[in-house]
Steps between C-alpha positions, in 0.01 A plus 500: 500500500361683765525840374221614257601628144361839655697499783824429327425797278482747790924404529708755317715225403273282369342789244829573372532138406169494342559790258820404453447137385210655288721731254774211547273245365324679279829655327698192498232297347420738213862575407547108580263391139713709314815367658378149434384502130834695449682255637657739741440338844833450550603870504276504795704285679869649425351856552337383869862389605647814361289713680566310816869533426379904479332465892837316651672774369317782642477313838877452445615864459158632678293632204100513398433053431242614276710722270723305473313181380336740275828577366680163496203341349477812178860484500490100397247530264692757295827324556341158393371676176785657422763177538214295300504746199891549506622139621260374267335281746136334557310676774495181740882509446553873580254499796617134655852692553370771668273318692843329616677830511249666732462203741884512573513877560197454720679216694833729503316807640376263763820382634647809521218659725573463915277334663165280439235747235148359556302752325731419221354122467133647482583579160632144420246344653160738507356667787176683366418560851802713603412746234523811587323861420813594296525130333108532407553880374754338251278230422213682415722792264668227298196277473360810378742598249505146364190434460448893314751463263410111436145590432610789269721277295279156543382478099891538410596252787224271380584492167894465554475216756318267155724624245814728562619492162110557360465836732871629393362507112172666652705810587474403906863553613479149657844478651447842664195330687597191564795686681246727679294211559854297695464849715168447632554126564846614686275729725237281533759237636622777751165599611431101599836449687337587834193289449652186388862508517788514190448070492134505442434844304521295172218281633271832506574595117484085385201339655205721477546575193578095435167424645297772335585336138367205535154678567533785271433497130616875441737756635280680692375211666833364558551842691205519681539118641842565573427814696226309683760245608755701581300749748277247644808239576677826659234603715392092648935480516511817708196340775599171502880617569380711802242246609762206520831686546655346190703697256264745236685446211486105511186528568362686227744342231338181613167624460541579158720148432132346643294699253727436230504113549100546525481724165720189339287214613093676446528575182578160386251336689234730312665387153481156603127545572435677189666214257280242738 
């Protein structure tokens, strides 16, 4: 750790990471508390694979990665809603086969490319510090649009993610949103691929959010411990990946894992005091 925080700002590289992990945490962990008292995790998951099924393809016939994630991963959501309300299936069902579905046509698009694609196994993996202008320009539009149009629609979102039913006899079109609501956790997936990889994206949405309810009482304090979490883990990921060469997105998934166990185990050493 020789280089100064300072001095490691002054690389181009190392600023992109910075603002990129910052909207990437700070996205993912706000969309993440809705996606976890939802129950919706899991679409996280399928639509991460799906949109790295959308970058082997573009690497494959030698199109724009980040389209086509964006694509892919809007393209399952709609598909998943649309088999669950005609097939009459649960969500988990509808989702776990296109979580399936998506992993074998990314697998498929890989074998038929020539020759070894390592740029294509940042996005499996996570490279935050390969990010590039264009890669943070994306970032920093969706994270953007995601975070407008959640904000705009956050009382509706708020009140569907307690009771669905309840908000449908309000008047709140409730399916509409929750379906608008799959579209900004698809994106949100999409913006993260770069930063932590399709296998670890899910951590991102999960844990933060995990570890912020066992502190918070309300919503808004769920939020705003989640968002602490998810920056803050992001940014110490992004230094301590460049300052020991180990992979980013282990790194800050790890992070938050420690904070989570921590946010587990405090609080119920304070009860225990209290009752003594």
């Amino acid at each position: 750790m020789t280089h100064t925080i300072i001095e490691i700002l002054s690389y181009g590289f190392m600023q992109r990471a910075f603002l990129a992990s910052f909207f990437i945490g700070l996205v993912c962990s706000l969309i993440g508390v809705f996606a976890v008292l939802k129950g919706l995790t899991f679409v996280g998951a399928g639509t991460a694979h799906a949109a790295f099924a959308g970058v082997a393809l573009a690497y494959l016939i030698g199109s724009d990665p980040f389209l086509m994630a964006v694509l892919f991963g809007l393209g399952t959501v709609w598909i998943t809603g649309l088999v669950q309300e005609k097939g009459r299936m649960k969500p988990d069902v509808s989702i776990g086969i296109f979580y399936t579905a998506t992993m074998a046509l990314a697998i498929l698009f890989i074998g038929l490319m020539k020759g070894y694609r390592p740029e294509l196994y940042g996005y499996l993996f996570g490279s935050i510090l390969s990010v590039t202008t264009a890669d943070l320009r994306m970032i920093l539009l969706l994270s953007a649009a995601i975070l407008t149009v959640f904000f705009l629609f956050f009382k509706e979102f708020h009140f569907i993610a307690f009771d669905q039913d309840m908000a449908e006899a309000s008047g709140i079109p409730a399916r509409r949103l929750s379906l608008v609501f799959l579209y900004l956790l698809a994106l949100t997936v999409v913006i993260s691929l770069k930063a932590v990889g399709s296998i670890l994206v899910f951590a991102l949405l999960v844990i933060p959010a995990a570890a912020a309810r066992q502190w918070a009482h309300t919503m808004r304090e769920m939020m705003f411990y989640s968002a602490g979490i998810g920056v803050s883990s992001s940014w110490l990921g992004v230094l301590l990946s460049y300052w020991l060469d180990i992979p980013s997105g282990a790194t800050i998934v790890l992070l938050m894992t420690v904070v989570l166990l921590l946010s587990i185990f405090i609080p119920r050493r304070r009860e225990e005091k209290q009752k003594a």
